[in-house]
N, C-alpha and C positions, 0 to 999 in steps of 0.2 A: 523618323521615329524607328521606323524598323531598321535601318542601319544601325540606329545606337545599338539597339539590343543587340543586331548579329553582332557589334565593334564588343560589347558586354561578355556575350556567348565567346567569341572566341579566344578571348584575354583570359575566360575563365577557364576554357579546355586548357590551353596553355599553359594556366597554373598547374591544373592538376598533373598534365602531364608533366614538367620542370619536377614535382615534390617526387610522381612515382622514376621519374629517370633517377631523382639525387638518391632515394631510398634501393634501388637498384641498384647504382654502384655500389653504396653501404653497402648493401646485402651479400653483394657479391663478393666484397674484400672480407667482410667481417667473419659471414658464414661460413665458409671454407676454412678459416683463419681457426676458428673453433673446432669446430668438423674436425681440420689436421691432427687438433691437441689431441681430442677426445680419441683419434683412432690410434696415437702414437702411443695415451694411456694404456689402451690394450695391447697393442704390441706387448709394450714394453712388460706389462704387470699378468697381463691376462684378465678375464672376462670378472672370474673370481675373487681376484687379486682386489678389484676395483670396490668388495664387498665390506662393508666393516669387521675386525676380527674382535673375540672374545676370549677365545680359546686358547687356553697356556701351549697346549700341544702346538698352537702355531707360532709362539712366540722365538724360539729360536731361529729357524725357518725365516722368520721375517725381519730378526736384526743384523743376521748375516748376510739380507740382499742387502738391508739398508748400506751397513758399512761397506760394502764393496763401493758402492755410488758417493758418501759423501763421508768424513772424519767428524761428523758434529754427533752422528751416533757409539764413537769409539767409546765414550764414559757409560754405558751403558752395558749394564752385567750381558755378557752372552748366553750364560743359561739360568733357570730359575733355582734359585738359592733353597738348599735341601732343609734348609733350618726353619724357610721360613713358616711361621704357625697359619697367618692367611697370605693370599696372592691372589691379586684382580689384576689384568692386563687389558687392554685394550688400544685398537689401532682403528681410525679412521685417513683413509687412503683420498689424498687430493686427487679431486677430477676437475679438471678445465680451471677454474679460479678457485676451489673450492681449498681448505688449507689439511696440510695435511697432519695429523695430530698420533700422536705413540702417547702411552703412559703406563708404567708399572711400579704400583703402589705392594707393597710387602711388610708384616709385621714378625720383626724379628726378635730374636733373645738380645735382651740387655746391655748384656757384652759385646757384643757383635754388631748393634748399633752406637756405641761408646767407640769402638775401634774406627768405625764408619766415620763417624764424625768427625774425629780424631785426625783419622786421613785427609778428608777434606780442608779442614786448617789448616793441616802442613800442607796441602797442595798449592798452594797459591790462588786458587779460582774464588773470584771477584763473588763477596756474599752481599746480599741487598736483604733489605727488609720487605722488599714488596714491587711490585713491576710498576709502580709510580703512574703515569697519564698511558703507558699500553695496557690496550685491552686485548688481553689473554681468553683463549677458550677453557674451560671447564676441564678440568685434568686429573679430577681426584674420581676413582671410579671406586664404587657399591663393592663388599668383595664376593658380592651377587649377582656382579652386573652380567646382564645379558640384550641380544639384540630384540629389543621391545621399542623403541621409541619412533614413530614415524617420522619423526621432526629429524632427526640426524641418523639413525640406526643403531641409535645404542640408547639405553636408560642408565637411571642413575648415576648421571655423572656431574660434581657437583666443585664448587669454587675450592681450592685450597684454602683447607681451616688454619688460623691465627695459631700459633705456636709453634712454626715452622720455621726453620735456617734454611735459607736458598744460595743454594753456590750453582752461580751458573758457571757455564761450560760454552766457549766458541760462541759467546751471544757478549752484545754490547748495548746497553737499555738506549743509552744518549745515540749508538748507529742508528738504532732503528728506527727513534724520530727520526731520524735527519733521511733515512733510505731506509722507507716503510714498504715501498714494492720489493718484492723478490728478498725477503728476508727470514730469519728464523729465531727463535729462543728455546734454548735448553739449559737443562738444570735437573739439581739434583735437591730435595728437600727434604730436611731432615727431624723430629721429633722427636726428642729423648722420652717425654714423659710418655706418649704415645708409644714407641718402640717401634716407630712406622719411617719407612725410608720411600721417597716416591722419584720416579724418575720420569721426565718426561721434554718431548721435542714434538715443537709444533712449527711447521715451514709452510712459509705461501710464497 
């Protein structure tokens, strides 16, 4: 009888130990693995950088790093447009899996969203009615928004409202089913009655 139990006892230490060695390897490839990303973010962005932004004053500043690194932010105005009446910006900066989201929504004169529009027709870039089975983050910002929301870093930020023309830009709805890791969607959406132009790139 007492053999059983030690034969018991020690097939049970053995278990435990086999799960903490398997969890150890894990830990060991995994954590690091993370760890690298997260320190390569700061290299690369800095501490700050990692911060969500609000502030127009950062917005040049921060689409001029973008475009050095990737051509999917080239359709995106370089500087803030002098005409426009409002202007809400906002960037939230991927860290480790986290995706990384731009948007700058502007209400302009009439004319000058008519010419907008205009362009985009003649450009060729592929217009949808709606991003179909992808689920998109939240990309139309308050033109109040500021950093309040603990859930993401930012408030007021809310679905793209119905009366919008979306011409994407360097994004393919059917790619990104098919190659949903390591992908992006951008676009440009556009509102005549509203007078509102929104731009936005979201990559994970």
């Amino acid at each position: 009888m007492f053999a059983v139990k030690m034969k018991r006892t020690v097939k049970s230490i053995g278990a435990i130990i086999a799960i903490l060695i398997t969890f150890g390897i894990a830990g060991s490839i995994w954590i690091p693995f993370w760890f690298f990303l997260f320190l390569s973010n700061l290299l690369v962005w800095g501490l700050s950088d990692l911060e969500p932004k609000v502030s127009l004053e950062d917005y040049e500043e921060i689409i001029s790093t973008k475009v050095k690194y990737s051509s999917s932010y080239l359709f995106l105005p370089s500087v803030i447009d002098t005409e426009a009446e409002a202007t809400a910006f906002f960037h939230i900066p991927g860290i480790l899996q986290g995706n990384d989201v731009l948007g700058l929504r502007q209400r302009l004169p009439k004319e000058k969203i008519s010419r907008l529009l205009n362009d985009l027709e003649q450009s060729g870039r592929m217009e949808v009615s709606d991003f179909g089975d992808i689920s998109v983050s939240n990309c139309y910002p308050d033109y109040r928004i500021e950093k309040s929301s603990e859930e993401n870093g930012l408030g007021k930020l809310s679905e793209l409202p119905e009366g919008f023309r979306i011409f994407l830009f360097d994004s393919d709805l059917e790619d990104i089913q098919e190659n949903w890791n390591h992908n992006l969607i951008a676009y440009t959406a556009v509102s005549l009655s509203k007078r509102e132009v929104l731009y936005c790139v979201e990559q994970w």
